[in-house]
C-alpha positions in Angstrom: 144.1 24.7 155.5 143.8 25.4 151.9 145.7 29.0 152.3 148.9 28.5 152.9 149.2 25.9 150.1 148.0 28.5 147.6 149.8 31.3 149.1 153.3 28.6 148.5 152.1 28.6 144.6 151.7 32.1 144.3 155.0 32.7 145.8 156.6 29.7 143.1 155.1 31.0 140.7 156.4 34.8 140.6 159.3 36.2 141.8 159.7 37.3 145.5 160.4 41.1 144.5 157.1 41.6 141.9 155.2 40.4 145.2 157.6 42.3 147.6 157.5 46.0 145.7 154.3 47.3 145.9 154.2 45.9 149.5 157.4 48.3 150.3 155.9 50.5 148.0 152.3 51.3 150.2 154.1 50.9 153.2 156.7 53.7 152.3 153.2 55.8 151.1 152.0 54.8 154.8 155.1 56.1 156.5 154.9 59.4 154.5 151.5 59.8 155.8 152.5 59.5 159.5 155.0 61.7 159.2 158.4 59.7 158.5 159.2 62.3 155.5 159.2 65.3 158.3 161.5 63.2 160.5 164.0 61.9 157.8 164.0 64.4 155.6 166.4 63.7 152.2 166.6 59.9 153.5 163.1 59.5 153.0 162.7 61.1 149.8 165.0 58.9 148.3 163.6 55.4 149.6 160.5 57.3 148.3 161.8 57.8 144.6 163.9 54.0 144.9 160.0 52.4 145.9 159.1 54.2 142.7 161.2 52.5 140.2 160.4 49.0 142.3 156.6 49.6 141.8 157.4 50.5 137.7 159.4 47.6 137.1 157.2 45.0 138.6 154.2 46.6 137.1 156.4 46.0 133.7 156.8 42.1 134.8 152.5 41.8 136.0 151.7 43.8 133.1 153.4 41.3 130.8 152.0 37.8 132.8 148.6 39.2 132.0 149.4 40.4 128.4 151.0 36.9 127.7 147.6 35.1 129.4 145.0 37.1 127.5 146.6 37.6 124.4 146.8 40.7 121.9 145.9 43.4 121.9 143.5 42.5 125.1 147.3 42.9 126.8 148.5 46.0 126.0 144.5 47.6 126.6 144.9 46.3 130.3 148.3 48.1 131.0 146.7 51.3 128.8 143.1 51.5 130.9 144.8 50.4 134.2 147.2 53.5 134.6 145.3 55.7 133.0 142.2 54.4 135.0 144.6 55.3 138.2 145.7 58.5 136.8 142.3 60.0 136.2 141.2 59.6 139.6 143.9 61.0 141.0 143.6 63.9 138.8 139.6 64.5 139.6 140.7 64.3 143.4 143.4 67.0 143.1 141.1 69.1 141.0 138.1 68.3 143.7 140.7 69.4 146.3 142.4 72.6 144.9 139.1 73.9 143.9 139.2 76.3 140.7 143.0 77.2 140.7 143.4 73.6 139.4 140.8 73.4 136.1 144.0 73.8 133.9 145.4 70.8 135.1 143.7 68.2 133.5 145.1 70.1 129.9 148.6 70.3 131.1 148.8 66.8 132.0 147.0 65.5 129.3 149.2 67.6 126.5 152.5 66.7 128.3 150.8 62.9 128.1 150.5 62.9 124.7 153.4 64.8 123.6 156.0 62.6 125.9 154.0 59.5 124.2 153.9 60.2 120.5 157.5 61.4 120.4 159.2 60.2 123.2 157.6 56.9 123.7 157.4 56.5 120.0 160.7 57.5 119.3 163.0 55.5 121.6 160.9 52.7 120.4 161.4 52.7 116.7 164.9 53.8 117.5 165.4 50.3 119.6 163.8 48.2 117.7 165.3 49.4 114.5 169.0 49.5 115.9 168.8 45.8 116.8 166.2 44.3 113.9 167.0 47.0 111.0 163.5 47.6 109.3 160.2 46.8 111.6 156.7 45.8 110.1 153.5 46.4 111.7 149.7 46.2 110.8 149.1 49.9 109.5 145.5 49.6 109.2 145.3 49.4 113.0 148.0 52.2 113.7 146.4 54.7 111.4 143.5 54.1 113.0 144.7 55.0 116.1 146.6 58.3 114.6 142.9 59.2 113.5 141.3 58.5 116.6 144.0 60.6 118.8 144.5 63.1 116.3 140.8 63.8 116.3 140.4 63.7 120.3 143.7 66.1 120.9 142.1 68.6 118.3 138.9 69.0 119.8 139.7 68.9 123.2 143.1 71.1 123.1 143.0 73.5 119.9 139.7 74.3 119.0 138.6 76.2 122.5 141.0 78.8 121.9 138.5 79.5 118.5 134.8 79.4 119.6 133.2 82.4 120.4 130.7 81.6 123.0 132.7 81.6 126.0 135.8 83.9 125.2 139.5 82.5 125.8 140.6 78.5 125.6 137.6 77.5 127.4 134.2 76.1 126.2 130.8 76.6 127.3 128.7 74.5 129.4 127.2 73.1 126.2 130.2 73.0 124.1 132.0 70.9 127.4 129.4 68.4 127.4 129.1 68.1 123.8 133.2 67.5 123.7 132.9 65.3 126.3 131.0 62.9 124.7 132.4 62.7 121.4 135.3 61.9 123.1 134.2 59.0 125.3 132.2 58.0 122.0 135.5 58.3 120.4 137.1 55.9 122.6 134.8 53.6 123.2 134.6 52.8 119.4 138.4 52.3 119.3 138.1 50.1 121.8 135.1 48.4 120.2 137.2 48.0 116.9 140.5 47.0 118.6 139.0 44.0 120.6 135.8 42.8 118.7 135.1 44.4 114.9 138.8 44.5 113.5 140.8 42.8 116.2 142.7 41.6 113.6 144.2 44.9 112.6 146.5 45.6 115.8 147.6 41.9 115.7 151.2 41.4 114.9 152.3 40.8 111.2 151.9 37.0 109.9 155.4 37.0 108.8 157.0 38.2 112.2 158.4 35.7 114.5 157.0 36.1 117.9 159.1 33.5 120.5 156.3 34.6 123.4 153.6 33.7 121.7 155.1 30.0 121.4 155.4 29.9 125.2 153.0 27.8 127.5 151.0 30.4 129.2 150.8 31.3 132.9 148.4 29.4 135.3 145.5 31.3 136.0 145.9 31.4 139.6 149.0 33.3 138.8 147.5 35.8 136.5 145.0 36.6 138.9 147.2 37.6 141.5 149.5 39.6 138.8 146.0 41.7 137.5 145.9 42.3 141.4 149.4 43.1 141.8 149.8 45.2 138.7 147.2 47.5 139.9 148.8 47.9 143.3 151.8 48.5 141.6 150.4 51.5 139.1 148.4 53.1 142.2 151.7 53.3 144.3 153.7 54.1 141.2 151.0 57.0 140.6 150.7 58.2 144.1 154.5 58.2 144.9 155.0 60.1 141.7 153.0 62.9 143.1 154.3 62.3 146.6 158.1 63.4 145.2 156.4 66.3 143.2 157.0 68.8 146.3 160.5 68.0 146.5 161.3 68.0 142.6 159.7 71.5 142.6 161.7 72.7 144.8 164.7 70.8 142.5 163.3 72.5 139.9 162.8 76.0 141.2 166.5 76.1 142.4 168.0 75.5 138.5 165.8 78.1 137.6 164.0 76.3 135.2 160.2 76.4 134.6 157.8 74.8 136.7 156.0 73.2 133.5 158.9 70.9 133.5 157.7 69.3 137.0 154.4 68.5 135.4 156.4 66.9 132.1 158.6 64.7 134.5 155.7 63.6 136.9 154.1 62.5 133.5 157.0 60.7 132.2 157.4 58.8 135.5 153.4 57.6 135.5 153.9 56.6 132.0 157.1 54.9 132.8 155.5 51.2 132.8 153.9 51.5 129.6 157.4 52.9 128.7 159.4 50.3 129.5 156.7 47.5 128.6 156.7 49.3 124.7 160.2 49.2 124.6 161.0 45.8 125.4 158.5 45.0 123.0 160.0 46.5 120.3 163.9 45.4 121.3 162.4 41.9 120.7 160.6 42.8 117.2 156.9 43.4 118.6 156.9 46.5 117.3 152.9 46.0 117.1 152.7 45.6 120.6 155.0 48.5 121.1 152.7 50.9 119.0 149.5 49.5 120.3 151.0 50.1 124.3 152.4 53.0 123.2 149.2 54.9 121.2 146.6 52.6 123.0 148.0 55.2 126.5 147.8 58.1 124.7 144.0 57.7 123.6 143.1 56.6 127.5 144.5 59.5 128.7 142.4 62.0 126.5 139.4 59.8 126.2 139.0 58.9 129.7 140.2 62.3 131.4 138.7 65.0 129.5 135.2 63.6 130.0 136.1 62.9 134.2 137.1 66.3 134.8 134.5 67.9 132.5 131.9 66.3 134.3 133.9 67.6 137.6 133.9 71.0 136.4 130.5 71.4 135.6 129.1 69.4 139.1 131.2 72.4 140.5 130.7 75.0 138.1 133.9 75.5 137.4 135.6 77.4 134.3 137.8 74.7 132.7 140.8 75.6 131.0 141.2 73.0 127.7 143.0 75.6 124.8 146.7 75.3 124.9 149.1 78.0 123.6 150.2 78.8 120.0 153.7 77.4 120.4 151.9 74.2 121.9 149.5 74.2 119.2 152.5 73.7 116.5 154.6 71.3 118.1 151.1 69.0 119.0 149.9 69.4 115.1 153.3 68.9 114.3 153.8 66.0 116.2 150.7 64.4 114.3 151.7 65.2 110.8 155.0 63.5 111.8 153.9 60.5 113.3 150.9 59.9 110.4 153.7 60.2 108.0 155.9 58.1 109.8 153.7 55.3 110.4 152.1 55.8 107.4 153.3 52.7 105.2 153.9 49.8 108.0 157.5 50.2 108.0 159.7 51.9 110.4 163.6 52.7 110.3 166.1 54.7 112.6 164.9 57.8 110.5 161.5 57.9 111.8 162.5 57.2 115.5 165.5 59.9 115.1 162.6 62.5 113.9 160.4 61.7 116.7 163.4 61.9 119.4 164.4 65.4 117.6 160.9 67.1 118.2 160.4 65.6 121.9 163.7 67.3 122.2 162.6 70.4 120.9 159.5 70.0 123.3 161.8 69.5 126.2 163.6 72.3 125.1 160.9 74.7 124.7 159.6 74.2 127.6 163.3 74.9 129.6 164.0 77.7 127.4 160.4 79.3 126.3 
């Protein structure tokens, strides 16, 4: 019985809880669904949220089996697609379900997306990495590519529908959608097309930055197998518990008064934990390449794979959707790009640039508390 033998490998080969989370994890989901929530009440929520942070940090440790198997920047493009794969589909199926009260929600959690990655993301990751290595080198030819890339995509899709004429307000026309659309998958499937075959070489780590993984004997590929399998049962529970606790954290959020756009900013920051924590620990151990790559590499998938999802839901439905964000989002998002362009713009990062990108997340966070 060759089975049981293989299933004994598997289990050697990774540790019991990165098999045992999203198990607990879908089983929790299960329970929810049958009612446990209703029955337990406050009990259940919190094994809920603590099944969460299980799911995240054993995506972290599949995510990082397969990175180390495949190599850069193949690695950091799984972990990117994979949640953001996850993510879109929950989105279209939340839009499909709530009809056309919902066409602004692909926007909101698309702008919170990139604003929580570029500065918040970005930020605690140059500030890490800085704190512990001083001054951090990367490959600028690839990061500027992916500044122009984003900052083209976030433009088009977010700012410039509050200024055509066709259709008033921030939405486009049927045309105009389709036309966006495109350029935006067209957009993303070139950077993709450059970041794995054309110009791999430009989101590779610097020659003359020592990189103690890439010395280590990789992982069987039995075992990376089963971690590409695990790591997307991890994201889809990690996704699907995020919105599971949204209910509850409304009501959280309602009872300090605070805005209800902060729900939507905190159910984003917990589905882009795992890229979060992988980008991090990247950078605390000088990969600040990898870092960027995780860290920008998310914030194109999100635009470039949602905005042409939902567009094509809206218009299957005929649906209105919503894509022009306000004025004061309009700064801090062009803001947020001249920063990071500037910032990134010379291959070298300090505790100044992460300190500036913390300070405007802040001022994002704060903003949206205090409008």
């Amino acid at each position: 019985m060759p089975t049981r033998p293989v299933a004994m490998k598997i289990a050697a080969s990774l540790p019991a809880w990165t098999i045992a989370a999203p198990i607990a994890a879908w089983l929790l989901l299960a329970g929810k669904a049958f009612g446990l929530q209703e029955a337990l009440g406050g009990t259940y929520v919190l094994l809920l949220a603590a099944g969460l942070f299980a799911g995240v940090l054993a995506a972290v440790f599949h995510a990082e089996v397969v990175a180390h198997k495949i190599g850069e920047p193949y690695g950091t493009l799984v972990l990117a697609v994979a949640v953001t794969s996850i993510e879109v589909a929950l989105i279209v199926s939340l839009m499909i379900a709530g009809g056309a009260a919902t066409t602004g929600l692909a926007r909101d959690t698309v702008f919170a997306a990139v604003m929580l990655i570029l500065n918040g993301m970005v930020g605690i990751c140059l500030l890490a990495g800085a704190r512990r290595h001083g001054e951090q080198t990367f490959t600028q030819t690839g990061v500027s590519a992916s500044l122009a890339t984003l900052s083209a995509i976030a433009v088009l899709t977010m700012v410039l529908p509050n200024y055509t004429t066709t259709t008033p307000g921030p939405v486009y026309s049927n045309s105009q959608l389709v036309f966006i659309a495109v350029v935006s998958f067209v957009l993303y499937g070139t950077f993709v097309l450059v970041q794995t075959v054309r110009h791999r070489d430009y989101f590779l780590p610097d020659a003359g930055v020592e990189d103690q993984e890439a010395h280590a004997a990789p992982p069987p590929t039995r075992t990376v197998w089963w971690s590409g399998a695990l790591l997307l049962a991890c994201l889809g529970s990690v996704v699907l518990l995020a919105k599971s606790l949204s209910p509850p954290l409304e009501a959280a959020v309602a009872a300090l008064g605070a805005p209800k756009a902060l729900v939507g900013i905190i159910i984003a920051a917990v589905v882009l934990l795992p890229e979060g924590i992988a980008a991090w620990q990247a950078a605390r151990a000088n990969r600040l390449q990898t870092s960027l790559n995780l860290a920008l590499g998310s914030a194109l998938a999100s635009i470039g794979l949602t905005i042409p999802a939902v567009a094509i839901v809206s218009l299957v439905n005929g649906w209105t959707l919503s894509l022009g964000i306000d004025v004061k989002s309009t700064v801090l998002l062009l803001l947020s790009i001249v920063v990071a362009t500037l910032s990134l713009g010379n291959g070298r990062t300090t505790i100044m640039q992460g300190t500036v990108h913390l300070v405007i997340f802040a001022v994002y966070i704060f903003i949206t508390v205090v409008p």
